[in-house]
One Martini backbone bead per residue (centre of mass of N, CA, C, O) as a GRO file, in nm:
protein
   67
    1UNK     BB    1  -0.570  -0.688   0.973
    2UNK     BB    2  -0.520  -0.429   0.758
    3UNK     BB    3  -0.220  -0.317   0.572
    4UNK     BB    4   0.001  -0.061   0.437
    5UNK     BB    5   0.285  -0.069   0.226
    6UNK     BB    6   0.535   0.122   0.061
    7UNK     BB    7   0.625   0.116  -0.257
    8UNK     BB    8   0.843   0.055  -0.518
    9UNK     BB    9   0.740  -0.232  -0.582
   10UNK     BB   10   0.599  -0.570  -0.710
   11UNK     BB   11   0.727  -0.791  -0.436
   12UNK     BB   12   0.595  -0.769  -0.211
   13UNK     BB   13   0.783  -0.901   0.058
   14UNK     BB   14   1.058  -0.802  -0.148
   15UNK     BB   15   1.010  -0.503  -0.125
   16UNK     BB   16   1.068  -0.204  -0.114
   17UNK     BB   17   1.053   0.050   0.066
   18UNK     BB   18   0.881   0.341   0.086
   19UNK     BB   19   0.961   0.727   0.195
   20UNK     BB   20   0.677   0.813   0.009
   21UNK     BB   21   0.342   0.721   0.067
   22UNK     BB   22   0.200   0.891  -0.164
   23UNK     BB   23   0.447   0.843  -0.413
   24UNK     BB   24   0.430   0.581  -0.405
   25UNK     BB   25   0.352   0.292  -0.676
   26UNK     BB   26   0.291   0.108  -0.388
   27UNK     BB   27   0.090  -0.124  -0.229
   28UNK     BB   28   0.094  -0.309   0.030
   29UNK     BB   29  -0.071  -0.573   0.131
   30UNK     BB   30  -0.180  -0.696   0.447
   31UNK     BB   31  -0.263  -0.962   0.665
   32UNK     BB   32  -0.317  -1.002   1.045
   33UNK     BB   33  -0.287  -1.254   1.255
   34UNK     BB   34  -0.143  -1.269   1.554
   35UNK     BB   35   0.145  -1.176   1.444
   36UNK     BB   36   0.091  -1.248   1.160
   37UNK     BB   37   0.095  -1.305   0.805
   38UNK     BB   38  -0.127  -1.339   0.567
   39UNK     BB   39  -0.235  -1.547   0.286
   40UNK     BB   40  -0.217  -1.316   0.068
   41UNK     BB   41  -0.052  -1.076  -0.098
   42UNK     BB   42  -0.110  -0.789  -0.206
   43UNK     BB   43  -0.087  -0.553  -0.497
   44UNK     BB   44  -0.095  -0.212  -0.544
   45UNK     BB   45  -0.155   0.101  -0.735
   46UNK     BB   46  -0.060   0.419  -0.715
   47UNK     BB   47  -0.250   0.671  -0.887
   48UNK     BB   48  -0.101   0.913  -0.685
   49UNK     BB   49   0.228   0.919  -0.798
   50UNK     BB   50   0.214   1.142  -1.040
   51UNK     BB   51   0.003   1.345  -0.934
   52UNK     BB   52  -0.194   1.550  -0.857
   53UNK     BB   53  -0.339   1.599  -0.520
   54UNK     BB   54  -0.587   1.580  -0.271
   55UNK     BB   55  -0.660   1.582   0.021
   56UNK     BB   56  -0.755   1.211   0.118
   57UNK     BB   57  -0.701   1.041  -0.120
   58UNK     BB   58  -0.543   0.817   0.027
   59UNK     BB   59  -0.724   0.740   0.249
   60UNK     BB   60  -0.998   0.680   0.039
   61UNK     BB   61  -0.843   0.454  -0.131
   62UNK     BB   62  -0.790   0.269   0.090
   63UNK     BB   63  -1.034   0.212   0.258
   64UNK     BB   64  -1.168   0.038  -0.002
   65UNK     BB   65  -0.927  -0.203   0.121
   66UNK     BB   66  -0.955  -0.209   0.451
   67UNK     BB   67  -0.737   0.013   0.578
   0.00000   0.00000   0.00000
């Protein structure tokens, strides 16, 4: 299963949670397996985290990723 998780920077799994899923600049990308983490660890910018978006870009932005 890949999860998406909103950061702040692009440090992976050292990164900061970012508070605003929408307009966080990163997202990070997991597979978990079993309930591990398994590597490598994605890293992916947010392209809608400065302009004006309209309501599923961002869902159908990750759905792109597996997510």
């Amino acid at each position: 299963m890949k999860i998406g998780v909103a950061a702040e920077d692009e440090s992976g799994l050292e990164a900061e949670i970012s508070m605003h899923f929408g307009r966080c600049p990163y997202y990070i990308i997991l597979e978990a397996d079993d309930r591990k983490i398994r590597e490598p660890v994605a890293v992916i910018r947010n392209p809608y985290a400065r302009v004006r978006r309209q309501p599923g870009q961002i869902p159908s932005f990750l759905t792109d990723y597996g997510i």
